[in-house]
C-alpha positions as CSV (number, residue, x, y, z in Angstrom):
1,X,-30.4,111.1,21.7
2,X,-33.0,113.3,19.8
3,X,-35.0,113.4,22.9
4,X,-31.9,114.8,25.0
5,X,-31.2,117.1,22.8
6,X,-34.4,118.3,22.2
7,X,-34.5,118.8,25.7
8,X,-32.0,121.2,26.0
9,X,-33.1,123.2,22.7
10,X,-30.8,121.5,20.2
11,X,-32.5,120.4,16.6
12,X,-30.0,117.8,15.4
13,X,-32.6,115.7,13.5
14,X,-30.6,116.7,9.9
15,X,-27.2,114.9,11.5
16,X,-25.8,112.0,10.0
17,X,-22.9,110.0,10.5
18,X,-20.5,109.1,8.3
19,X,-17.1,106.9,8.5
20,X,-13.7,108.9,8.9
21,X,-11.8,108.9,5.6
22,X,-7.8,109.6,5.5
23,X,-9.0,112.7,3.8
24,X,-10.3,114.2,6.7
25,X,-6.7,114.3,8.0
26,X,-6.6,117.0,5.5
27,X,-10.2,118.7,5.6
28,X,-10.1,119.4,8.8
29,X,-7.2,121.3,11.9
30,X,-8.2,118.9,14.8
31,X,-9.9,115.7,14.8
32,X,-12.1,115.1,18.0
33,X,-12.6,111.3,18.9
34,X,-14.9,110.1,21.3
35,X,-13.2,107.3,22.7
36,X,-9.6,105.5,22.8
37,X,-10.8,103.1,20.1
38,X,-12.1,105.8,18.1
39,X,-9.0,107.5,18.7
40,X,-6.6,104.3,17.4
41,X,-9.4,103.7,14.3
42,X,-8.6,107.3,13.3
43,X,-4.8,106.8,14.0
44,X,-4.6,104.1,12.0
45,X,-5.7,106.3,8.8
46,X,-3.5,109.2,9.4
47,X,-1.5,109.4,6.2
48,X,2.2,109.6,6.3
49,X,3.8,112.8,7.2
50,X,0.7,114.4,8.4
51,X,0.6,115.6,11.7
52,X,-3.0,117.0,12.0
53,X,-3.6,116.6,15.6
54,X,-6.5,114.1,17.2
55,X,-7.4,114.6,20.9
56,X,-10.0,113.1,22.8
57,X,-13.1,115.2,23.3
58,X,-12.7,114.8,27.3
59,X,-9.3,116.4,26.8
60,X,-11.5,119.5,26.7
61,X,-13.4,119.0,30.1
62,X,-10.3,117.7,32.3
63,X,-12.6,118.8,35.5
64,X,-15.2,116.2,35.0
65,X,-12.5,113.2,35.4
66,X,-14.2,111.4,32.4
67,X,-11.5,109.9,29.8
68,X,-14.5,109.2,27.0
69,X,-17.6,110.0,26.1
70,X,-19.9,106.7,27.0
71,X,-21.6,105.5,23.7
72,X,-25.1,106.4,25.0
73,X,-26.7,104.1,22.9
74,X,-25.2,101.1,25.1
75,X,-25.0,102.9,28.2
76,X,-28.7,104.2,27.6
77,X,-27.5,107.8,29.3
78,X,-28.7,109.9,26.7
79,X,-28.6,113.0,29.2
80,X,-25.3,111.6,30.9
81,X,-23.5,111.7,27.4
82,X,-25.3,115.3,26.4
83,X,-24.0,116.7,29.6
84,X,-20.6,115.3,28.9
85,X,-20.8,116.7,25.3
86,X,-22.0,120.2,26.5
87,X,-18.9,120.5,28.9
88,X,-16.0,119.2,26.4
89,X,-17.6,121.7,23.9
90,X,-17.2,124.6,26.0
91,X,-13.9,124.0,26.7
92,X,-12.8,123.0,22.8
93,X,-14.2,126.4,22.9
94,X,-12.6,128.1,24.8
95,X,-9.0,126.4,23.3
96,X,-9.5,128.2,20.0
């Protein structure tokens, strides 16, 4: 993924990861999963009465049919995944 990004002028060697905590329910006005099992994993911490909304990414980037963001470290599509990425952003952009 560094190389993809890279490619298109993004620096995102300082990112890390880090799990989801029921906190973030809290942190944070929308929570952006990836996929349908990230969406359920995140789900399944949502503490009661909160109602922070969770949407997929590709909920953002209806026009490119996708309904997840392939894990580009299986699917070995770095640029596939960036492209995805760059489109959903735009158009979580554009929603605010």
């Amino acid at each position: 993924m560094q190389t993809a990004a890279r490619a298109r002028g993004y620096d995102i060697s300082d990112l890390r990861a880090r799990q989801f905590v029921p906190e973030d329910f809290d942190r944070f006005d929308l929570i952006v999963a990836m996929d349908d099992a990230n969406l359920r994993a995140i789900e399944a911490q949502r503490p009661a009465g909160n109602a922070t909304p969770v949407r997929l990414f590709t909920d953002f980037a209806p026009e490119t049919g996708a309904d997840h963001v392939p894990d580009p470290y299986f699917t070995r599509d770095f640029d596939g995944a960036l492209a995805l990425i760059e489109i959903a952003a735009r158009g979580l952009k554009a929603s605010l």
